[in-house]
C-alpha positions as a Markdown table, in Angstrom:
| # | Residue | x | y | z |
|---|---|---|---|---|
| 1 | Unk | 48.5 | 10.0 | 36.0 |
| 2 | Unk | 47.4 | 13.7 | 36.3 |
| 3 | Unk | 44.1 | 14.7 | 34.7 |
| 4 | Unk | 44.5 | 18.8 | 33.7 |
| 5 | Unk | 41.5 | 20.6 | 32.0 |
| 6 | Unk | 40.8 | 23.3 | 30.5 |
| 7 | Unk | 37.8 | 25.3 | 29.4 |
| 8 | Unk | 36.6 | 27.4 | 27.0 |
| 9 | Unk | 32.9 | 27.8 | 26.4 |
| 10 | Unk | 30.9 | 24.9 | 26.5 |
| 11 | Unk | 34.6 | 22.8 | 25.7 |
| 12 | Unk | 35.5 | 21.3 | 28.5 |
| 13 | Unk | 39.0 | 19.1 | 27.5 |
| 14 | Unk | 40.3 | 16.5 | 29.8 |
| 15 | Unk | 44.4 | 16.1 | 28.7 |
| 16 | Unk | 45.4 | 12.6 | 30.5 |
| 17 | Unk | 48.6 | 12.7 | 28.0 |
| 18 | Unk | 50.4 | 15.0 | 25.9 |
| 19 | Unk | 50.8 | 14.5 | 22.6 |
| 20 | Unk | 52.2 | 15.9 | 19.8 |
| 21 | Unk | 52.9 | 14.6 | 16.1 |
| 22 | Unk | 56.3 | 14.1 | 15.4 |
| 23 | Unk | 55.4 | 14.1 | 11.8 |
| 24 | Unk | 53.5 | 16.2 | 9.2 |
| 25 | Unk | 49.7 | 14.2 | 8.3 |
| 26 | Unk | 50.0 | 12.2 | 11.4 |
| 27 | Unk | 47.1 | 10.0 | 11.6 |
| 28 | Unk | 44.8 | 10.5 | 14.3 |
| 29 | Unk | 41.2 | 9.1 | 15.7 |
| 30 | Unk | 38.5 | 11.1 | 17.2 |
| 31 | Unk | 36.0 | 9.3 | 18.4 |
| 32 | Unk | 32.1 | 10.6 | 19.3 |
| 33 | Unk | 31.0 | 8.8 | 22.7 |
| 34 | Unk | 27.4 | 8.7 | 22.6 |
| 35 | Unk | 26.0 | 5.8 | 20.0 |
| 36 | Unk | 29.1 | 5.8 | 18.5 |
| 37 | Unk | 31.4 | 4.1 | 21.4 |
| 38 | Unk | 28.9 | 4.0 | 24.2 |
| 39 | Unk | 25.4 | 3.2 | 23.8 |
| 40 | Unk | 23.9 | 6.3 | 25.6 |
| 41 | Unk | 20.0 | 7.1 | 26.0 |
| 42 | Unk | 19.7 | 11.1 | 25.5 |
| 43 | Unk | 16.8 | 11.1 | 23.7 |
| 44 | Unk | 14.5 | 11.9 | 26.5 |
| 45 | Unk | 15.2 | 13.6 | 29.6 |
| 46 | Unk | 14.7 | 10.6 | 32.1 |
| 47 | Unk | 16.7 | 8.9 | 29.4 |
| 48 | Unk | 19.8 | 11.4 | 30.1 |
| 49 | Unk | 19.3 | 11.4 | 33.7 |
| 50 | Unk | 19.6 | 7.4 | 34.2 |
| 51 | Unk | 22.8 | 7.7 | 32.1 |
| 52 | Unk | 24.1 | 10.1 | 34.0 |
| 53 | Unk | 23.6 | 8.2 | 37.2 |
| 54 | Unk | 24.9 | 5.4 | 36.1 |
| 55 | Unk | 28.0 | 3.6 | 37.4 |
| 56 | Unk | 31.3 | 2.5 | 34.8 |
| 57 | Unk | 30.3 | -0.8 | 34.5 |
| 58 | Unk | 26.9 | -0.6 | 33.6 |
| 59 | Unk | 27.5 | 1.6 | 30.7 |
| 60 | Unk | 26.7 | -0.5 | 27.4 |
| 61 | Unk | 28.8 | -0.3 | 24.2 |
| 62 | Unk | 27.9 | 0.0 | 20.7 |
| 63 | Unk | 28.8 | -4.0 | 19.5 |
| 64 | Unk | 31.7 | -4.0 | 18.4 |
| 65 | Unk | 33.3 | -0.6 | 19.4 |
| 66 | Unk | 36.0 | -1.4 | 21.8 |
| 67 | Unk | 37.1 | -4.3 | 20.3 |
| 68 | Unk | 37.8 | -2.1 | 17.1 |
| 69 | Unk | 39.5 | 0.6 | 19.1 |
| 70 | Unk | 41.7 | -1.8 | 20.5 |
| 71 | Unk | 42.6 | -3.2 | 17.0 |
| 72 | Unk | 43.5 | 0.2 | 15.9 |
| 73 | Unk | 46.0 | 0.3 | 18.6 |
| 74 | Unk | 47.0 | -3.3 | 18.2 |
| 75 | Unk | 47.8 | -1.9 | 14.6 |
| 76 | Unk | 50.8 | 0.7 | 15.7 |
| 77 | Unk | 54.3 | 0.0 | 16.2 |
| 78 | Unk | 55.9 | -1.0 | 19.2 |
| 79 | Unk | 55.9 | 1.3 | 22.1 |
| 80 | Unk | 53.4 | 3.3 | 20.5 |
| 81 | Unk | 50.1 | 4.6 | 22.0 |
| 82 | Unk | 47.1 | 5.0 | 19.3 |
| 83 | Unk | 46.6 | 8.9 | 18.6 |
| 84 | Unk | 42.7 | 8.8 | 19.8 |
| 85 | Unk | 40.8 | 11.1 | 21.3 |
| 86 | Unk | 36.9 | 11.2 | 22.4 |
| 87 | Unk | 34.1 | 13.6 | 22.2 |
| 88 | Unk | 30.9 | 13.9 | 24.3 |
| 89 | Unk | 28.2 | 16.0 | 24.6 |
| 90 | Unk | 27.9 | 14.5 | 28.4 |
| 91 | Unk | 29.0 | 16.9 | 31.2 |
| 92 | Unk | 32.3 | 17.1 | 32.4 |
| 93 | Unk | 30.7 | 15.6 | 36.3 |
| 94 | Unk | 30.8 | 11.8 | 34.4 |
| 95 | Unk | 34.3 | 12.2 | 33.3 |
| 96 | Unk | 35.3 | 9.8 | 35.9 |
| 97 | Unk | 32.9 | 7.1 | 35.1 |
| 98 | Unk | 33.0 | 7.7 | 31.7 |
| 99 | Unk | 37.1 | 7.5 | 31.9 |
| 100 | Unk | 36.7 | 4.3 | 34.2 |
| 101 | Unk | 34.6 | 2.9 | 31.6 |
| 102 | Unk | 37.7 | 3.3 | 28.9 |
| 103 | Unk | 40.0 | 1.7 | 31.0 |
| 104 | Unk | 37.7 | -1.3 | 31.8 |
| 105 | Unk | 37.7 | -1.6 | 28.0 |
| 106 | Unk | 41.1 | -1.7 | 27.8 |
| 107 | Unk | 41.8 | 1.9 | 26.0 |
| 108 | Unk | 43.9 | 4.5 | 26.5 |
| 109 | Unk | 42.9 | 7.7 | 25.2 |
| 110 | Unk | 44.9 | 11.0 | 25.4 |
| 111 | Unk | 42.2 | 13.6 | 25.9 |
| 112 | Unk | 38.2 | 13.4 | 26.1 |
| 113 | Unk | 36.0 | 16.6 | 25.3 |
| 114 | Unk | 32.7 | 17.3 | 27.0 |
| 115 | Unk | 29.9 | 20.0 | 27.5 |
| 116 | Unk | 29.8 | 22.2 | 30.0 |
| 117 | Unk | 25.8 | 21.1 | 30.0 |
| 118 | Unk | 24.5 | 21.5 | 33.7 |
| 119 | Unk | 22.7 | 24.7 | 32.9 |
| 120 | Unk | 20.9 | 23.2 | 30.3 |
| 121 | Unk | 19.4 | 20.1 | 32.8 |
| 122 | Unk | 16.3 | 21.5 | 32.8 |
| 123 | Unk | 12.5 | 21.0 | 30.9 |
| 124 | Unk | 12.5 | 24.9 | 29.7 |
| 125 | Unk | 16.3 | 24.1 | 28.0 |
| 126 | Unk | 16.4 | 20.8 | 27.5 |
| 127 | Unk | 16.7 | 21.4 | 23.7 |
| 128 | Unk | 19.6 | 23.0 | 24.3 |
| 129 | Unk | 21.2 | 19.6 | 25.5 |
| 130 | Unk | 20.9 | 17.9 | 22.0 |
| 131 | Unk | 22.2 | 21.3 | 20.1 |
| 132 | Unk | 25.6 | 19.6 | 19.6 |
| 133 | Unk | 26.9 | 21.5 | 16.1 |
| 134 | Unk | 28.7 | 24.5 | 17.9 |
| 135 | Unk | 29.8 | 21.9 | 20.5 |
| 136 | Unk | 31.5 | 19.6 | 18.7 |
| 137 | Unk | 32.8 | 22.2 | 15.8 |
| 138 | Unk | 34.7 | 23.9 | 18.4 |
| 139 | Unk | 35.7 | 20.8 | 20.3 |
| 140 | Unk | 37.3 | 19.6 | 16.9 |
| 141 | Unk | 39.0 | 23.4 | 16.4 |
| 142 | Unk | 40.2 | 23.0 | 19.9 |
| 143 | Unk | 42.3 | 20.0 | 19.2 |
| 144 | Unk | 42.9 | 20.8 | 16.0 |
| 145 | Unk | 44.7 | 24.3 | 17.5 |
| 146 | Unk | 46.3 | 21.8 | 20.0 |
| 147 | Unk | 48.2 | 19.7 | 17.8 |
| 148 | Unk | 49.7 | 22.4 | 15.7 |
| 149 | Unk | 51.5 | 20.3 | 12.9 |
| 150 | Unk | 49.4 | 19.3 | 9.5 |
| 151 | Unk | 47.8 | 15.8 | 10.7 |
| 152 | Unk | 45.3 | 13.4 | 9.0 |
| 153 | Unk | 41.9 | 12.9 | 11.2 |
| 154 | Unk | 40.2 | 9.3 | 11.0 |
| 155 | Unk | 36.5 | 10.9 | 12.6 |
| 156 | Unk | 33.9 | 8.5 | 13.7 |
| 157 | Unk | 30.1 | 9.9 | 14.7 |
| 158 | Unk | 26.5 | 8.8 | 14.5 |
| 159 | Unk | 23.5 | 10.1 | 12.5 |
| 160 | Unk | 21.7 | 11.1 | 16.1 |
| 161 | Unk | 23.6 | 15.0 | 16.0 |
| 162 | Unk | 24.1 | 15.5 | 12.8 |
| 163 | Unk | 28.0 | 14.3 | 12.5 |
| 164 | Unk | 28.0 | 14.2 | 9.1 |
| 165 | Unk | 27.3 | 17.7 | 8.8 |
| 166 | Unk | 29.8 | 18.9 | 11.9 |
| 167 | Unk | 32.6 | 16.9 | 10.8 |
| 168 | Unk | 32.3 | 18.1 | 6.9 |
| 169 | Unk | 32.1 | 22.0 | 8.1 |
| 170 | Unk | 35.1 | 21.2 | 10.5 |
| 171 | Unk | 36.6 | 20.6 | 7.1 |
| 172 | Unk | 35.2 | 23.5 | 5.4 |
| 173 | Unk | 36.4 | 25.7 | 7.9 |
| 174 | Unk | 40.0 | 24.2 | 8.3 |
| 175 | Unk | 40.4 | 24.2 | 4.4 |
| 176 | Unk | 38.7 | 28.0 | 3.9 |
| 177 | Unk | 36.7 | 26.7 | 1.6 |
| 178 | Unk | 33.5 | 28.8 | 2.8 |
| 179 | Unk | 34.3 | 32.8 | 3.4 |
| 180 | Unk | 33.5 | 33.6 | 7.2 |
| 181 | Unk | 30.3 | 35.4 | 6.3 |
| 182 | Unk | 28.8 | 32.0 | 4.7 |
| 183 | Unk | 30.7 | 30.3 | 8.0 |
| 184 | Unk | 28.5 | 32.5 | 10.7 |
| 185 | Unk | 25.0 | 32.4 | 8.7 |
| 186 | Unk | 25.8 | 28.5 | 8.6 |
| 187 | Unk | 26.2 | 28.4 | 12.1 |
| 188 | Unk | 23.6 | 30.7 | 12.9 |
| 189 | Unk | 20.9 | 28.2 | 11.2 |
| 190 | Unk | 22.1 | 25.3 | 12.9 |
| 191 | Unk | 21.3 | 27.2 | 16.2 |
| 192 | Unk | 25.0 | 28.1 | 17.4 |
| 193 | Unk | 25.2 | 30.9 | 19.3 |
| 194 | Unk | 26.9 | 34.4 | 19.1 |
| 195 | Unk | 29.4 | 33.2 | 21.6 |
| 196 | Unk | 30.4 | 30.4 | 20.2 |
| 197 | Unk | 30.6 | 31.3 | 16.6 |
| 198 | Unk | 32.9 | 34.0 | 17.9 |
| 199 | Unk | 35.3 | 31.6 | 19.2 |
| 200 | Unk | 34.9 | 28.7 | 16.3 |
| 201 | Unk | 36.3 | 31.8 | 13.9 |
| 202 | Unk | 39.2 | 33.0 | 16.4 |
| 203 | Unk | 40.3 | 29.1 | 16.2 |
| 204 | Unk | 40.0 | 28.9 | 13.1 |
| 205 | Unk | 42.7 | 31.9 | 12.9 |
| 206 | Unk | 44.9 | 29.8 | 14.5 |
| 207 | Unk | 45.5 | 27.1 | 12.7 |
| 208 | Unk | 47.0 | 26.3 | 9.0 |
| 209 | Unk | 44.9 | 25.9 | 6.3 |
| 210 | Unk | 45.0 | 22.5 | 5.4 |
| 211 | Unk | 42.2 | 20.0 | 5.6 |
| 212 | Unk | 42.9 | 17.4 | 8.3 |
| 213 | Unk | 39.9 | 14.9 | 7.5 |
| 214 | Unk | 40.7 | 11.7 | 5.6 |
| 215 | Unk | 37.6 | 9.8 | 6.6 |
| 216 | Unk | 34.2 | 10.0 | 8.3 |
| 217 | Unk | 32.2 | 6.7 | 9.3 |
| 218 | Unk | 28.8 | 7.5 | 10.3 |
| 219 | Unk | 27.3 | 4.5 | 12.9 |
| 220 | Unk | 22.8 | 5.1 | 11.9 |
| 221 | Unk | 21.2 | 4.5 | 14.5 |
| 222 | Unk | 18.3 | 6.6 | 13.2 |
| 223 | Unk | 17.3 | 4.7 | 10.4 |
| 224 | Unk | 19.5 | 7.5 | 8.0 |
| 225 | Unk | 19.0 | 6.2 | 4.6 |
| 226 | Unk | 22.9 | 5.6 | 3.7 |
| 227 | Unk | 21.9 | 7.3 | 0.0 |
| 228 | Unk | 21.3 | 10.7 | 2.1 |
| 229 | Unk | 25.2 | 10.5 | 2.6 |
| 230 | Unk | 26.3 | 10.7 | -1.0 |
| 231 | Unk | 26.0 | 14.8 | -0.7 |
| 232 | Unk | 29.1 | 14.7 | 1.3 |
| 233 | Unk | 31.1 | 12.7 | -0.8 |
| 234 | Unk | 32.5 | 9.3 | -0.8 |
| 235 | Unk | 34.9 | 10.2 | 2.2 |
| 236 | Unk | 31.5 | 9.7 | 4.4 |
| 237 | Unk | 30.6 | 6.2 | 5.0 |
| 238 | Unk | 27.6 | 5.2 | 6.5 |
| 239 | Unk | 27.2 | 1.7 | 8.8 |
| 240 | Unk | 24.8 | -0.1 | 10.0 |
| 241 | Unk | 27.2 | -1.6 | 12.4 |
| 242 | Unk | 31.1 | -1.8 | 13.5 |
| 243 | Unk | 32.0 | -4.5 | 11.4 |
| 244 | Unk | 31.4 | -2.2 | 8.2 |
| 245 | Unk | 33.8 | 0.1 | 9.7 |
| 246 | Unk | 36.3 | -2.6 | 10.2 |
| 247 | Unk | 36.1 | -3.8 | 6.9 |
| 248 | Unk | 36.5 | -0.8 | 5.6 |
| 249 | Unk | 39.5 | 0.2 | 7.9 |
| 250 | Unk | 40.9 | -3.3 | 6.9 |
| 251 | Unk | 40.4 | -2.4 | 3.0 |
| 252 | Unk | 42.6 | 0.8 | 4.3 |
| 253 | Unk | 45.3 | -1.4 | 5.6 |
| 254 | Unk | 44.6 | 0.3 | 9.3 |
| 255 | Unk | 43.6 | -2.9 | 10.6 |
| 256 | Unk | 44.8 | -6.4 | 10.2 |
| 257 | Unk | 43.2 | -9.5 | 9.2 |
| 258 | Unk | 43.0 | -11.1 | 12.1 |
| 259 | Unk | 42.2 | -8.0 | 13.9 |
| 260 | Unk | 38.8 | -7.7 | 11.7 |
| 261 | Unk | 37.8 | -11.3 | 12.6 |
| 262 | Unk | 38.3 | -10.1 | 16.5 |
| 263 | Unk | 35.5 | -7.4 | 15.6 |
| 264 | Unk | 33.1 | -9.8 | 13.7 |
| 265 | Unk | 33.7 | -12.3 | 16.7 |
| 266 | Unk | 33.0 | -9.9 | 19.3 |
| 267 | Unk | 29.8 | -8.8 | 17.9 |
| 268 | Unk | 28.9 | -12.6 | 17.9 |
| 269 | Unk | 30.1 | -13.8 | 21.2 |
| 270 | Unk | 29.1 | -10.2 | 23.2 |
| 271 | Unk | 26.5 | -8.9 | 21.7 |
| 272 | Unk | 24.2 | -12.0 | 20.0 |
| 273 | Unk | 25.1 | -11.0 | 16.5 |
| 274 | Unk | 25.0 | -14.0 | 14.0 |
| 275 | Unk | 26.8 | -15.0 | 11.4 |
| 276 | Unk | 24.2 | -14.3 | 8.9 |
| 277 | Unk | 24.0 | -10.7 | 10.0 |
| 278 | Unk | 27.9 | -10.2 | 9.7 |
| 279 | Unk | 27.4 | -11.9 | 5.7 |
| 280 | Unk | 24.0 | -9.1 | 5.5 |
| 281 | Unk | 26.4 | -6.5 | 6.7 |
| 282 | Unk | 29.2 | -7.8 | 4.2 |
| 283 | Unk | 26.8 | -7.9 | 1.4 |
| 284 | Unk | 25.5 | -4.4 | 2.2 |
| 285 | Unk | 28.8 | -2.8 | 1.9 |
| 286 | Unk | 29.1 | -4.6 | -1.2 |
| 287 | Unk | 26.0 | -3.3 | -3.0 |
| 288 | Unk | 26.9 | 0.0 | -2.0 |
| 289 | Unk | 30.0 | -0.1 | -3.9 |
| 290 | Unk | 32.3 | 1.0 | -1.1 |
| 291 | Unk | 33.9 | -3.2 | -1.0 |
| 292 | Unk | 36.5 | -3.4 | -3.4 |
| 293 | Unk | 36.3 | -7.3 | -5.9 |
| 294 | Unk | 40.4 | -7.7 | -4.1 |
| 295 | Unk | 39.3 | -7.3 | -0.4 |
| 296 | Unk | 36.2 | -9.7 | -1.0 |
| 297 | Unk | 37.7 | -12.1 | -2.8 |
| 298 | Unk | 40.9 | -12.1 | 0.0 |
| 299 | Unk | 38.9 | -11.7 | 3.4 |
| 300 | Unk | 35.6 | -13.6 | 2.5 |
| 301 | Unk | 37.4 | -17.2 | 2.7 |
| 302 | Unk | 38.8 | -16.5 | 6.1 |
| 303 | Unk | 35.5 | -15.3 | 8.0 |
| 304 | Unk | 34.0 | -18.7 | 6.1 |
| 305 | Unk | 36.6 | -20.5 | 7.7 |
| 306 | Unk | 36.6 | -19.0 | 10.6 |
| 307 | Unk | 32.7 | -19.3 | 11.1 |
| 308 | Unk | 31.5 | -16.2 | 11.2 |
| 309 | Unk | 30.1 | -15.9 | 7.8 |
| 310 | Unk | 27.8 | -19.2 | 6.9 |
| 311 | Unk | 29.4 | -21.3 | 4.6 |
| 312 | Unk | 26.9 | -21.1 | 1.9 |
| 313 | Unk | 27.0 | -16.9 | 1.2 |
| 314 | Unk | 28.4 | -15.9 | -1.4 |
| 315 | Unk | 27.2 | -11.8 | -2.4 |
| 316 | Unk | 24.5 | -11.9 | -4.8 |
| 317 | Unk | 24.5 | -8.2 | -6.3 |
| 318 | Unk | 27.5 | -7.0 | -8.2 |
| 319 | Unk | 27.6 | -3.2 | -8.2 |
| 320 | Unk | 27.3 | -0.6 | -10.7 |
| 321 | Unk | 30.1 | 2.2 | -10.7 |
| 322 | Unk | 28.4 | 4.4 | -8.2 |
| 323 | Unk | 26.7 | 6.5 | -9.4 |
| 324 | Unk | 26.6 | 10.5 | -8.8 |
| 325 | Unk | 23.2 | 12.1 | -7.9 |
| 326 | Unk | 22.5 | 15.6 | -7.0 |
| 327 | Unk | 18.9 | 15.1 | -5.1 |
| 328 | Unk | 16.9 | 12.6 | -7.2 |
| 329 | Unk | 18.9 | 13.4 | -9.8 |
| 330 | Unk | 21.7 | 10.4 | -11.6 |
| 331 | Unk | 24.4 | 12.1 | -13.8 |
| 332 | Unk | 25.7 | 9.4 | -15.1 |
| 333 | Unk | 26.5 | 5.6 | -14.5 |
| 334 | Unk | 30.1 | 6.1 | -15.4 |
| 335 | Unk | 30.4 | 8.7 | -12.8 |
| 336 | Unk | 31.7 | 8.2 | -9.5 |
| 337 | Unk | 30.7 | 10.8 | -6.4 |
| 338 | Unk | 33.5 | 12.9 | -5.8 |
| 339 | Unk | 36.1 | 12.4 | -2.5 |
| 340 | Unk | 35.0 | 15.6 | -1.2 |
| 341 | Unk | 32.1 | 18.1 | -2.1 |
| 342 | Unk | 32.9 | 21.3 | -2.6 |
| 343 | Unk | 29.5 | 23.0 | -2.4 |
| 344 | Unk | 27.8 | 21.1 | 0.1 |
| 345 | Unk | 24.0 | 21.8 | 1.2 |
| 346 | Unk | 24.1 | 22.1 | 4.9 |
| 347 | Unk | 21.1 | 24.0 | 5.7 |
| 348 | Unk | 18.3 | 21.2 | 4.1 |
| 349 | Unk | 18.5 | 17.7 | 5.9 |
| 350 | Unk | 16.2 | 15.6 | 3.9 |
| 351 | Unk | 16.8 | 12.9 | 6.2 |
């Protein structure tokens, strides 16, 4: 296999296969790298340089991560490779590692974005190395451009770079909902430079407008509160850990059942989950009103039997409608947040 690159930017892409949708709204996964599939240490500079010098197999997951990108691919046909593709705000220099590391895991992905970051490996512009926003908008424009037909993008990220935010004004931008003067003073508050706002608008010239984003799971590893979420609609859902995400995807049919019990086993066997923190993580999702009565009532008896809920749990809260809040504000218990927000407040993270 022949690994081509290009480069544009910061946006360095690694291609290892071609792809392209032979359908309209195609389904396809993009996935963040750091705390999201790999458990990566940026927040300090000695903290980036040990990751970097670190070797395939010593790289760490997040629990559960694999195991549920290898049950998405599990999930397509026959003969058919799972449409995923990786973003990371690591250097193009660890692509091999970071590539070696996929395989060990057993995945196959058909392209990996990085940062052209070098320059920035030093004291004086080390912020410069957690300033993802332009990054990863133009990464997503980038592949967006790439794949040319109308798909449907399944987006995973964490609440470390502000995902939540990127992968909502990827939206924005694909759909026109914000006019490009609103676009550049958005970027130019989140700190992206001239450069780079230059080329997220010539991408954004390229492409249909049509809104590719059908979900966003958000892995907090910053102790977000999950309520902070609700401003960018009930397409976001935050997790404390994999399993949420694979229930959810089950609860979306992307997944099957015995493919979620491979998660919730994984994170017990692998990473010293127990059982009565898959039933906290069950009962979370539950209270948050994101667990459907059907998909409890139909999955709950299997992970019982199966041991990896105790016997004895049984959710305790039953849920409200959700309810729709504008800051501290509740409009109504009746109400249910909207799919997608049309307005949404980018510029004050009250986090």
């Amino acid at each position: 296999m022949s690994k081509k690159f290009t480069k544009n930017g910061d946006v360095v892409n690694y291609e290892y296969f071609r792809f392209q949708p032979d359908i309209d709204d195609q389904l396809i996964y993009v996935w963040d790298i750091d705390k999201t599939y790999l458990d990566t240490k940026f927040d300090t500079f000695r903290g980036l340089i040990k990751t970097a010098f670190e070797k395939a197999f010593q790289k760490i997951n997040v629990p559960g991560a694999a195991s549920l990108i290898r049950a998405l691919e599990s999930s397509m046909e026959k003969r058919q490779r799972l449409p995923i593709y990786f973003i990371s705000a690591s250097p193009p220099q660890m692509e091999a590692k970071i590539y070696q590391k996929m395989r060990i895991d057993g995945l196959n992905p058909f392209g990996v974005f990085f940062k052209d970051n070098l320059k920035n490996f030093r004291p004086r512009k080390f912020k410069r190395l957690k300033q993802q926003v332009g990054f990863k908008i133009q990464a997503l424009l980038e592949l967006r451009a790439l794949l040319k037909k109308p798909v449907r993008m399944i987006l995973f990220g964490d609440d470390s770079e502000s995902d939540a935010v990127i992968y909502s004004l990827f939206s924005d931008i694909c759909k026109r909902r914000l006019r490009e003067s609103e676009i550049n003073s958005i970027l130019e508050a989140l700190h992206v430079l001239p450069e780079q706002r230059s080329r997220i608008m010539f991408l954004q010239s390229l492409i249909l407008d049509h809104d590719p984003v059908d979900k966003i799971y958000i892995n907090l590893v910053a102790d977000t509160d999950p309520d902070y979420y609700a401003k960018f609609g009930r397409r976001v859902l935050a997790t404390f850990t994999t399993f949420q995400a694979a229930l959810d995807l089950y609860q979306d049919d992307r997944i099957t059942e015995d493919s979620l019990l491979m998660v919730a086993r994984d994170m017990i066997t692998n990473y010293g989950f127990t059982p009565e923190e898959i039933a906290k993580s069950f009962e979370d999702l539950h209270k948050r009103g994101f667990l459907k009565s059907e998909t409890q009532n139909k999955i709950l008896p299997r992970l019982k039997e199966s041991g990896l809920i105790p016997q004895n749990f049984n959710v305790t809260f039953r849920p409200a409608k959700a309810l729709q809040k504008i800051g501290e504000k509740i409009l109504g218990i009746e109400k249910e947040d909207p799919w997608i927000v049309e307005n949404i407040d980018y510029l004050h993270d009250f986090r």
